[in-house]
C-alpha positions as CSV (number, residue, x, y, z in Angstrom):
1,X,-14.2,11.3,-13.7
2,X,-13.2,14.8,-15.0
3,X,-14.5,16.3,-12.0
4,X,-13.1,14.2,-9.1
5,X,-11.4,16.0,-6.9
6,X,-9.2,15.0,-3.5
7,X,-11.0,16.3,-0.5
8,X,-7.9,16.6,1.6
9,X,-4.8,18.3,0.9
10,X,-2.4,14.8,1.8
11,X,0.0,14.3,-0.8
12,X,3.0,11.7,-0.7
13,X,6.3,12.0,0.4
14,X,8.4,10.3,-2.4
15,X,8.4,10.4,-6.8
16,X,6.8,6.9,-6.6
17,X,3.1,7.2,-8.4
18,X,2.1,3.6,-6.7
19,X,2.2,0.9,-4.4
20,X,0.5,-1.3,-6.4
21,X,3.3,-3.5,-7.4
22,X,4.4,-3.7,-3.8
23,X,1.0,-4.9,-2.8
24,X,0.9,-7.7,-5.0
25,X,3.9,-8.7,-4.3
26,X,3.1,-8.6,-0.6
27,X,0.0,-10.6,-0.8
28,X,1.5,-13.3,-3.5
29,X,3.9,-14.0,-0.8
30,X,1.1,-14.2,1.8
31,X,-0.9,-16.3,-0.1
32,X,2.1,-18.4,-0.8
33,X,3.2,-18.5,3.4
34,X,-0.6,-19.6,3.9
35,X,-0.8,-22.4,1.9
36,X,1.9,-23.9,2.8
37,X,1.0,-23.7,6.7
38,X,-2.4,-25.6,5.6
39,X,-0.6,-28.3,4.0
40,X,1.5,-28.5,6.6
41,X,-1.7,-28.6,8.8
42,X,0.0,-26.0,11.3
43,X,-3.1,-24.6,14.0
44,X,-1.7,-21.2,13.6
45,X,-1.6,-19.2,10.0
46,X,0.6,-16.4,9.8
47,X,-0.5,-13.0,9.7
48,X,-0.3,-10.7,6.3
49,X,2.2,-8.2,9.0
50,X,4.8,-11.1,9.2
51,X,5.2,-12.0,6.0
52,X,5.7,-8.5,4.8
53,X,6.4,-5.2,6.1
54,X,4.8,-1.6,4.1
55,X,8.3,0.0,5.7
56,X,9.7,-1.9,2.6
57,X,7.0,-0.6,0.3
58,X,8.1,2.0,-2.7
59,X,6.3,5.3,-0.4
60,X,7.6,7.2,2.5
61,X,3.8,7.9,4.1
62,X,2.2,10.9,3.5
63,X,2.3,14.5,4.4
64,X,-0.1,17.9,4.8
65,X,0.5,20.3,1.6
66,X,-1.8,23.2,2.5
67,X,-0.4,25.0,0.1
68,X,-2.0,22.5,-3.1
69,X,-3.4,24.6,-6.1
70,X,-6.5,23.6,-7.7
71,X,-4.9,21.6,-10.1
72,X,-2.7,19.1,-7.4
73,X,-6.1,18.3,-6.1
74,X,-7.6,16.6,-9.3
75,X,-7.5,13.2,-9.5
């Protein structure tokens, strides 16, 4: 992978390197909301948005850097 490269110039707004943690903790809790609705035997299952919200989530979004060198842009 030495010569991947990103082909936008988006970088994110915040120190935090990933929102992998928040993700799994997100869709454990899903999971978690689900089964219990089927045992429950409920008609309607909740949707991944209600059970969590990515406003909560480590990242602030995104942002346009035109300004990225050549080495910002390697993966």
């Amino acid at each position: 992978m030495s010569r991947s490269h990103k082909k936008n110039k988006f970088q994110a707004i915040t120190n935090a390197h990933s929102e992998k943690q928040n993700k799994r903790e997100a869709n454990r809790k899903f999971r978690r909301v689900t089964k219990l609705a089927v045992q429950k035997q409920k008609s309607v299952l909740p949707k991944l948005r209600e059970t969590s919200s990515v406003w909560g989530f480590d990242k602030d979004g995104k942002t346009y850097n035109p300004d990225m060198t050549k080495k910002e842009m390697s993966k």
